[in-house]
C-alpha positions in Angstrom: 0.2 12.2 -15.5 -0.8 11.2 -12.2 -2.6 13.5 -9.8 -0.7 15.0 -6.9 -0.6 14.1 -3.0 -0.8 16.0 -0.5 1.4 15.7 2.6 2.6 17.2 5.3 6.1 18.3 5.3 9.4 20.0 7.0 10.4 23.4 5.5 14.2 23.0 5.4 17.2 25.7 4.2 18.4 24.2 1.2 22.0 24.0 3.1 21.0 22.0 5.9 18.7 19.9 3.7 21.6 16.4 3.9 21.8 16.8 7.4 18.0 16.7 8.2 17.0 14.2 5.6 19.1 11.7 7.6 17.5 12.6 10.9 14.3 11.9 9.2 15.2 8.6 7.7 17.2 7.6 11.4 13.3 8.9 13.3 11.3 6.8 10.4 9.5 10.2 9.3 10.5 10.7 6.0 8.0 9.6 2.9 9.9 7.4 0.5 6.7 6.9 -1.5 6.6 11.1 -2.4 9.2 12.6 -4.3 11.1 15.4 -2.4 10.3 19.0 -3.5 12.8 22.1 -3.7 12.6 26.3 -4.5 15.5 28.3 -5.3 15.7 28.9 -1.2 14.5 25.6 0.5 13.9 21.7 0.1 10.3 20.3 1.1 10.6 16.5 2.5 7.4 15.2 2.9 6.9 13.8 6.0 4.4 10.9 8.2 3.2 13.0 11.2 4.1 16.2 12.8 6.8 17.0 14.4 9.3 19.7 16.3 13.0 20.2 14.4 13.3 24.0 14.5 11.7 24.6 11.0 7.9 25.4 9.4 5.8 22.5 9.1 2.9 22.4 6.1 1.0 20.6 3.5 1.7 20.8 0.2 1.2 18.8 -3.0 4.0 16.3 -3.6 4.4 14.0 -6.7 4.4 9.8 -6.2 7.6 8.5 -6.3 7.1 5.6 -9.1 9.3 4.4 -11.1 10.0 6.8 -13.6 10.2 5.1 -17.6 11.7 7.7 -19.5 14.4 5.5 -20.5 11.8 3.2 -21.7 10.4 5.6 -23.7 13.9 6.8 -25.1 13.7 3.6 -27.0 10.9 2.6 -28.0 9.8 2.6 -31.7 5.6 3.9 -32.0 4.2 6.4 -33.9 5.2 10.1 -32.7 1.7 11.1 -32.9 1.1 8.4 -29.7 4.3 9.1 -27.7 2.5 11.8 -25.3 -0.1 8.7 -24.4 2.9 6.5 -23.1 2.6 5.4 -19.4 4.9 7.4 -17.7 5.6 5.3 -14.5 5.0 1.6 -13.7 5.4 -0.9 -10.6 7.9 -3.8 -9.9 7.1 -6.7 -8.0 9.9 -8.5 -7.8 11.1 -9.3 -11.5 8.0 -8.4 -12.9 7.0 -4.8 -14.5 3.2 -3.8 -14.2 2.0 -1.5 -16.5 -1.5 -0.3 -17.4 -1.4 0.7 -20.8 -4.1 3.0 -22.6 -7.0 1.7 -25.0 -5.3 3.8 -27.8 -1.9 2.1 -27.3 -3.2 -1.5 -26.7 -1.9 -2.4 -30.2 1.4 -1.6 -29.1 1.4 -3.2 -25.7 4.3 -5.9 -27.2 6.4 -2.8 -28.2 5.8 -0.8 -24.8 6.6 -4.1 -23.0 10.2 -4.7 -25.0 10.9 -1.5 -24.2 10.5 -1.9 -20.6 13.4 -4.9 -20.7 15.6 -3.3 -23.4 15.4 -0.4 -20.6 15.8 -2.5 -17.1 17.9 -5.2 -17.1 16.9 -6.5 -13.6 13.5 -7.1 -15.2 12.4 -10.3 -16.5 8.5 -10.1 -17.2 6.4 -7.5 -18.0 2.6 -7.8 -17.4 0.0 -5.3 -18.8 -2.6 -4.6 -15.4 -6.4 -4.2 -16.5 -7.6 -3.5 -12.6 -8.4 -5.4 -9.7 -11.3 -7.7 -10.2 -13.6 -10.2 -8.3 -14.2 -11.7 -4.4 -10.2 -12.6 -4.5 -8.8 -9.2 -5.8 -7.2 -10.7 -8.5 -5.3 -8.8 -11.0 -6.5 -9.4 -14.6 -3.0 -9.4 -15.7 -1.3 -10.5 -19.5 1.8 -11.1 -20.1 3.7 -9.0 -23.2 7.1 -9.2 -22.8 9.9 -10.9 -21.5 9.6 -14.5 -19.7 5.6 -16.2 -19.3 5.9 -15.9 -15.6 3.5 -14.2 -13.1 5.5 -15.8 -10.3 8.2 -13.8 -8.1 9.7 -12.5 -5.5 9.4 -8.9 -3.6 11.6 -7.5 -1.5 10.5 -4.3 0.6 12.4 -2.8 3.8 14.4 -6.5 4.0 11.9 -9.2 4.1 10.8 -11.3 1.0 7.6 -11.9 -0.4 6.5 -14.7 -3.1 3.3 -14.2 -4.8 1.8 -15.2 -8.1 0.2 -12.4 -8.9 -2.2 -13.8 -11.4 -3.2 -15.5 -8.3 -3.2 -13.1 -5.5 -2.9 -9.5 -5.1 -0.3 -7.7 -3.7 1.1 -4.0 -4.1 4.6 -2.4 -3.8 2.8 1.2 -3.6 1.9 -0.6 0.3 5.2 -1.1 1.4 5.1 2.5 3.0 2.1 2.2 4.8 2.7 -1.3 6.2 5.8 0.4 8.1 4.5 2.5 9.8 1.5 0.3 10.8 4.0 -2.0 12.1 5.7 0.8 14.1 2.5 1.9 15.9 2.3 -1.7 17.1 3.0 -2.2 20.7 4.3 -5.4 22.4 1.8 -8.1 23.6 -0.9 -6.7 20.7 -3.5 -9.5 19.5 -3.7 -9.0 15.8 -6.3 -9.3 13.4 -5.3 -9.0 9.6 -8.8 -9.3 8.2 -8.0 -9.6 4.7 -4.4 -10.8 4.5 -3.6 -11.6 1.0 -0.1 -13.4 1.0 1.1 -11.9 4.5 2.5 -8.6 3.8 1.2 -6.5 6.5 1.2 -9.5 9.0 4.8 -10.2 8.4 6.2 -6.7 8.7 4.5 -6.2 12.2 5.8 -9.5 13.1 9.4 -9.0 12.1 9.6 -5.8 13.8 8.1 -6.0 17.0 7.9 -9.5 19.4 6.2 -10.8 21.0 3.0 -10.2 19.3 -0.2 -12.4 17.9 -1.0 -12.2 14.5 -3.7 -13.7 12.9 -4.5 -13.6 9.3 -7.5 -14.0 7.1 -8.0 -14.4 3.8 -10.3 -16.0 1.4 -8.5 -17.0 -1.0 -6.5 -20.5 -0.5 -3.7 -19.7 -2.7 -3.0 -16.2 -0.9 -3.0 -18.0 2.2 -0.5 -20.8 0.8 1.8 -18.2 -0.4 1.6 -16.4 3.0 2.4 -19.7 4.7 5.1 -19.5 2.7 6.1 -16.2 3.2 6.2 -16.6 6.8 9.0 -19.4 6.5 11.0 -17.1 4.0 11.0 -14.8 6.5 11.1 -16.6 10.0 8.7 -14.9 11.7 6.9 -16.8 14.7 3.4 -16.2 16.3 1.6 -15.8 12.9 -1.4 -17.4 12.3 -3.0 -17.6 8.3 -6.6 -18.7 8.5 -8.3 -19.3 5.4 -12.3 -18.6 4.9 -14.6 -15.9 5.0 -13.6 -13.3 7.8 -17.4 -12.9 8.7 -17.2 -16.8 9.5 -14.0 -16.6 11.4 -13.7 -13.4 13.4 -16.5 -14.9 16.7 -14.4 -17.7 16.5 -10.6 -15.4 17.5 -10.1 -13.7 21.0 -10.9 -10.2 20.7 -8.2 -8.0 19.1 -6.1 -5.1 20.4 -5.3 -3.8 16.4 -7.4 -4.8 13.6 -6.8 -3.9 9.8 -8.7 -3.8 7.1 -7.2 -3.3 3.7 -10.1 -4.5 1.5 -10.4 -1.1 -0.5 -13.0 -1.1 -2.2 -15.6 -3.3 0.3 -14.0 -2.5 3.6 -17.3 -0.1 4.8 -19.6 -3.5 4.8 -17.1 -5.2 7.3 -17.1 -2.3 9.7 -19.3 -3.3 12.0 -17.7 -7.4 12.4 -14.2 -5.4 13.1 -15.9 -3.5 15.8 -17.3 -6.4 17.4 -14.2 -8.4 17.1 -12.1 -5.7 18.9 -11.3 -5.6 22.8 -13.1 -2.8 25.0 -10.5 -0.4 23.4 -8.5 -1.0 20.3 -7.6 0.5 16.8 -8.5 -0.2 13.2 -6.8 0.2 10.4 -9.5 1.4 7.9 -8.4 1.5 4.0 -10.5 2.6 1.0 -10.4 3.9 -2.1 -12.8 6.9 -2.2 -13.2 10.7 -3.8 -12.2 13.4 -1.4 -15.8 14.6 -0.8 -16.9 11.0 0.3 -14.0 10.6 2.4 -15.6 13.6 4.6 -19.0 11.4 4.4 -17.7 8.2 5.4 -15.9 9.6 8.4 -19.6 10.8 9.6 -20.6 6.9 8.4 -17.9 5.4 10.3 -19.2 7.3 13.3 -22.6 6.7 13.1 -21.9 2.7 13.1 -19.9 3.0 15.9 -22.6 5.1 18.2 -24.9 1.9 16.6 -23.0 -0.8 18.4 -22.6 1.4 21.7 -19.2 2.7 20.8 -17.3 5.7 20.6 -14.2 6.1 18.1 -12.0 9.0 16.8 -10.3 8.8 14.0 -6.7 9.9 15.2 -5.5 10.4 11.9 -6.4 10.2 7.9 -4.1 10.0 5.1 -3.9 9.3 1.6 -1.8 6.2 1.1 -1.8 6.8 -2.7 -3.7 8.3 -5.6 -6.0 5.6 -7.3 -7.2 7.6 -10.0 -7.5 11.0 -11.5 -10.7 11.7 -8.9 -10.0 8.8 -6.1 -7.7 8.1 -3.9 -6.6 5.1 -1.4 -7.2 6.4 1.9 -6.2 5.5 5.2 -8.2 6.0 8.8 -6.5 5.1 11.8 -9.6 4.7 14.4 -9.2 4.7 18.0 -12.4 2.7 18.9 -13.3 2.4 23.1 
C-alpha cells in the first residue's frame, strides 16, 4: 500500500461538510489528488495553503487519490496465495493503464493486464511501468494487454495532451501541481519551462493567464514535437518549444520572471543556471524526489548556492507533490530568489 501524505487541511462539522467543499472547489483550494478524510463528528478536506473559513486548520496524513482497482482484482483469475501482492492502484493517461507490477507477479502481468480491460471499459491499453530511465526520462514501458499502442491522448482540467509515452514522459499524478503553478502566475511573466517534456506545465499557464511568455526546453526532439503539437490542440499563443540542452540555451533567453524545474531526480545540478537565468527578483519552481531527512539538507543546499552567486532566496513554501516510494517522496519548493 502506498505510504501516506501529509497535508494541510480544514476541520469541517460533518453537516456543513457539502457546503464548504464547494467553496473550496469555487476558491481552487481543495486537493483533488488526496482522498477526503472523515470521524464520526467531522470531514477533513485536504487543502493547498492556509486559509480563514471559521473552522481549525491542521496537518494530517491523507491517502492519494489513485485510481482504485478493486474491481480489477474482483476478477481476475491468480493464485490466492498471490492476491495480497496485486497492485492496488494504477494511472491512466489517456486510454492507456500504467501499472507497476511486482517481481513475484511478473508471470502473471498478461492476466493482471486483462483484468484491468475486463474491469474498465474506457481503457484500451495496458502498459506494465519498470521506472523512469535515461537523459530523456523515458518510461521503460511493455505492453500486456489490450491494443499495441503507447500513443494517446490526456485530458486534465480541459486541455488535451498527446504523448507517446514510450517516447516521452508525462504524468497524470502532475496535473495538480501544474494548477496551481499556473495560478500563481501573474500577467506579463517571462517563462522559463526548463525541462518541458511535451508541454504540460507550459500549456496550463498559458491557457489560463494572458498575456504571458513561455518558453520551453526540452532535450528530447520528440517531446518537443509532441508539445508543438499540443500547443495547436490546445490554441494557446506566446509559447515557445526550444529543443537542446537547457545549459546551452538558457544565456541565449531574456532573463525570466518564473522559472520551473521539474527534472526530479537531477534538478539540484541545474540550480545554479536557473538562478542566473532569472531577473533581479523571480521564483523557481524546484521539484525533486528526495527522503524527508534530505529534503531538510537540500533546503540548507539550495541556500548556500544562492549566497554563492550573490543571492538571497526563501523558500515560501514546500510540499509534497506525491509519494514516490515507500521512503521518498516528489517534493516541491517554491523559491522566491532576489
Amino acid at each position: 500500500m502506498a505510504s501516506p501524505v501529509k497535508s494541510l487541511c480544514i476541520v469541517v462539522p460533518k453537516a456543513e461538510g457539502e457546503s464548504v467543499r464547494k467553496k473550496l472547489l469555487d476558491m481552487d483550494n481543495l486537493r483533488k489528488d488526496l482522498i477526503v478524510d472523515r470521524d464520526e463528528s467531522n470531514v477533513f478536506f485536504p487543502i493547498f495553503k492556509k486559509m480563514d473559513l471559521g473552522y481549525d486548520v491542521k496537518e494530517m496524513d491523507f491517502k492519494e487519490a489513485g485510481v482504485v482497482v478493486r474491481s480489477y482484482i474482483d476478477v481476475i483469475d491468480i493464485p490466492e496465495e498471490l492476491r495480497p501482492l496485486l497492485p492496488t492502484s494504477f494511472d491512466i493517461v489517456g486510454e492507456i493503464a500504467v501499472i507497476r507490477i511486482p517481481d513475484d507477479l511478473k508471470d502473471h502481468s498478461s492476466a493482471i493486464g486483462n483484468a484491468i480491460l475486463e474491469a474498465n471499459k474506457p481503457i484500451r491499453t495496458v502498459v506494465s511501468d519498470e521506472g523512469v530511465m535515461g537523459e530523456h526520462r523515458l518510461r521503460k514501458i511493455e505492453v500486456i494487454a489490450g491494443e499495441n499502442n503507447t500513443t494517446t491522448v490526456h485530458k486534465e482540467y480541459g486541455l488535451s495532451f498527446s504523448v507517446d509515452l514510450s517516447k516521452a514522459y508525462f504524468s497524470p499524478r502532475l496535473a495538480t501541481e501544474r494548477r496551481r503553478v499556473a495560478q500563481k502566475v501573474q500577467e506579463g511573466e517571462n517563462i522559463i519551462d526548463m525541462f518541458c517534456g511535451v508541454g504540460p506545465f507550459s500549456i496550463m499557464i498559458a491557457k489560463n493567464v494572458s498575456p504571458v511568455s513561455i518558453f520551453g526546453i526540452d532535450s528530447n526532439p520528440y517531446a518537443i514535437k509532441s508539445f508543438m503539437d499540443n500547443i495547436r490542440l490546445n490554441h494557446v499563443e506566446n509559447v515557445v518549444p526550444i529543443q537542446g540542452d537547457v545549459r546551452d540555451m538558457l544565456g541565449s533567453l531574456e532573463p525570466a520572471d518564473r522559472i520551473i524545474m521539474d527534472l526530479p531526480h537531477r534538478s539540484f545540478e541545474f540550480f545554479e543556471g536557473a538562478l542566473g537565468a532569472l531577473k533581479e527578483k523571480g521564483i523557481v519552481h524546484y521539484y525533486e524526489i528526495l527522503t524527508e531527512v534530505a529534503a531538510r539538507d537540500r533546503e540548507n543546499e539550495l541556500s548556500a548556492t544562492a549566497r554563492n552567486l550573490g543571492r538571497d532566496m526563501e523558500i515560501e513554501e514546500q510540499r509534497v507533490v506525491r509519494r514516490y516510494s515507500p521512503t521518498q517522496c516528489h517534493f516541491a519548493f517554491d523559491i522566491k530568489v532576489s
